[in-house]
N, C-alpha and C positions, 0 to 999 in steps of 0.2 A: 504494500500500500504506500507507495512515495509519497502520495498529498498528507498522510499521516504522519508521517517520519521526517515530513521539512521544518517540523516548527508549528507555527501559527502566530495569528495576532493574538495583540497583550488583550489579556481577558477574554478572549473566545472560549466557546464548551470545550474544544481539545486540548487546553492549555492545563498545565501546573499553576493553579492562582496564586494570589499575593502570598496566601499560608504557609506556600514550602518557599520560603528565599531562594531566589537564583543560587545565592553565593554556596547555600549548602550543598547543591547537585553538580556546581562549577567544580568544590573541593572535590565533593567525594570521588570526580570523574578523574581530575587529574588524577587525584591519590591512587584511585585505581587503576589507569589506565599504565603509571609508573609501576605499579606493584607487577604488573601483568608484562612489564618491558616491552609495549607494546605501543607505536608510532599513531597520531592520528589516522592518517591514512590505512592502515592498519586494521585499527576498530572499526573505524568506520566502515569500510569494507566487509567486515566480521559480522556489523550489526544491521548491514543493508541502508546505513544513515546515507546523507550527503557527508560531505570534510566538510564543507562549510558550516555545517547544522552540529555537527561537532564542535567546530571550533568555536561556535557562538556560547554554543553551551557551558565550554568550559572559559571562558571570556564572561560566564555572567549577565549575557547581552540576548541569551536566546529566551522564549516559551515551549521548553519540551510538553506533547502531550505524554500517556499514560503511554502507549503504544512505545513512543520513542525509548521512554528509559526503561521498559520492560527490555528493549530490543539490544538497547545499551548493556544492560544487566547479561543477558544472556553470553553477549560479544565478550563481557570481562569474565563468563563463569563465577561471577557471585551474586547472592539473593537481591533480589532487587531493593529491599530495607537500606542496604548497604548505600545506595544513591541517591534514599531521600530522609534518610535519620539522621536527628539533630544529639547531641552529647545531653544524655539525662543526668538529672539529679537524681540523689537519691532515692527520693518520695517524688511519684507521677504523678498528677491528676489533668486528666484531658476531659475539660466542659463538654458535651452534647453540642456537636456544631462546630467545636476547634479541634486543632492539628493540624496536620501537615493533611493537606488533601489532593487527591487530581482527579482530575476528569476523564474521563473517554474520547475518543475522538469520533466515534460513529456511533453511542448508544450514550441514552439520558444514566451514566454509573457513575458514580464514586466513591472513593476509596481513602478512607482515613486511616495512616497508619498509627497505631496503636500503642506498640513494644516490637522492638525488631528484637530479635536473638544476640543476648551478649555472646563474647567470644566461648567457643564450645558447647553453645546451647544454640544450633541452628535453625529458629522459630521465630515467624514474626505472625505478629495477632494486628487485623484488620478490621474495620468497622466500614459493610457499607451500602448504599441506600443508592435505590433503584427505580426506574420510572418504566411502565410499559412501552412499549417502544419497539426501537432495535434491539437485537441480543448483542452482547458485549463479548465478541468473542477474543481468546485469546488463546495467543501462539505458543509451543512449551516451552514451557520453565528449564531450568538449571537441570541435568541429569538428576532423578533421585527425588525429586519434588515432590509432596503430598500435599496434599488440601482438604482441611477440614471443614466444614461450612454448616454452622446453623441459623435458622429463619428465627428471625426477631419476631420478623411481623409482615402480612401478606400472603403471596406463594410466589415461588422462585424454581424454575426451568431452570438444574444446571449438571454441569456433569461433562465425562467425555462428550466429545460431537456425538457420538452415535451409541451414547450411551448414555443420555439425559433423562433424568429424573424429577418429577414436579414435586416440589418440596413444601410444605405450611409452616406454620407458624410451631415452635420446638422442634422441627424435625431436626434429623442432624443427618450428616452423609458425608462419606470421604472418595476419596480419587485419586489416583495419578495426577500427577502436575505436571508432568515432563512430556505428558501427548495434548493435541489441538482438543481446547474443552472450553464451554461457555457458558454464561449467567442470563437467564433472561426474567424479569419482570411479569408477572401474570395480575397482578394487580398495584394500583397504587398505592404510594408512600410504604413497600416493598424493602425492607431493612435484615440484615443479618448480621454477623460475626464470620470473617474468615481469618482460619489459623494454617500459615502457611508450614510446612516442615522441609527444612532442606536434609539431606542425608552427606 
């Protein structure tokens, strides 16, 4: 999908809004892309980006959507937590409505991260709220992936592609993360918990 992967305008639906600071996905890109000895050119190639759309990124200067730094993530082989986690305190408390959040690019979804997995606890907990619509699909994850997913509130279509199961309100269900799988919306104001697991 290249029109998802260039970026976008500031504040459009595709976009990372004000909540996650550029500057934090700028760091964690370079830090990662250094750790990985790996040249813009490079990743971005890896990740299907443009160089450009890369280099804005890590310049601070871009609007990655959800799509992009999933895509990023996968290109460095680390959890995608890793490129939008800010350094916690000791004691968390994330308000109803705050964090770090992004968008989708082609379906009303977002995604609030939660708790990324400290070092040797590879787990990150998502919070996230969904409108009928398009389905939000998404491309695999990291080798090893799992995904936990329970319905807050609504029902939710999600699962492998060809493995999708319609979910209500407590249900719970897990998956593969590392194959093409997706969330869809079956009613409004559609809310859950995803717990990601890296292996």
């Amino acid at each position: 999908m290249t029109d998802g992967r260039e970026g976008g305008g500031a504040g459009g639906a595709g976009t990372v809004r004000s909540r996650l600071p550029r500057e934090w996905v700028a760091a964690a890109l370079r830090r990662e892309r250094a750790k990985a000895g790996l040249s813009l050119s490079e990743l971005a190639k890896r990740a299907g980006v443009a160089k450009s759309t890369l280099s804005q990124l890590e310049a601070a200067t871009g609007n990655p959507g959800i799509e992009t730094l999933w895509a990023l993530a996968v290109g460095l082989g680390v959890p995608f937590s890793v490129l939008v986690e800010s350094p916690a305190p000791e004691v968390t408390v994330i308000r109803a409505g705050q964090g770090p959040t992004m968008h989708a690019e082609h379906a009303s979804y977002a995604g609030t991260l939660l708790s990324a997995g400290p070092a040797g606890v590879r787990r990150d907990i998502y919070h996230g709220a969904m409108e009928p619509g398009s389905a939000r699909e998404s491309d695999p994850h990291i080798p090893g992936s799992m995904e936990h997913l329970i319905v807050s509130t609504g029902r939710l279509l999600a699962g492998p592609r060809d493995e999708t199961v319609e979910l209500s309100a407590g249900d719970y269900m897990s998956y593969r993360g590392d194959v093409p799988h997706l969330y869809e919306a079956l009613t409004p104001g559609t809310t859950f918990v995803l717990i990601m697991q890296h292996n």
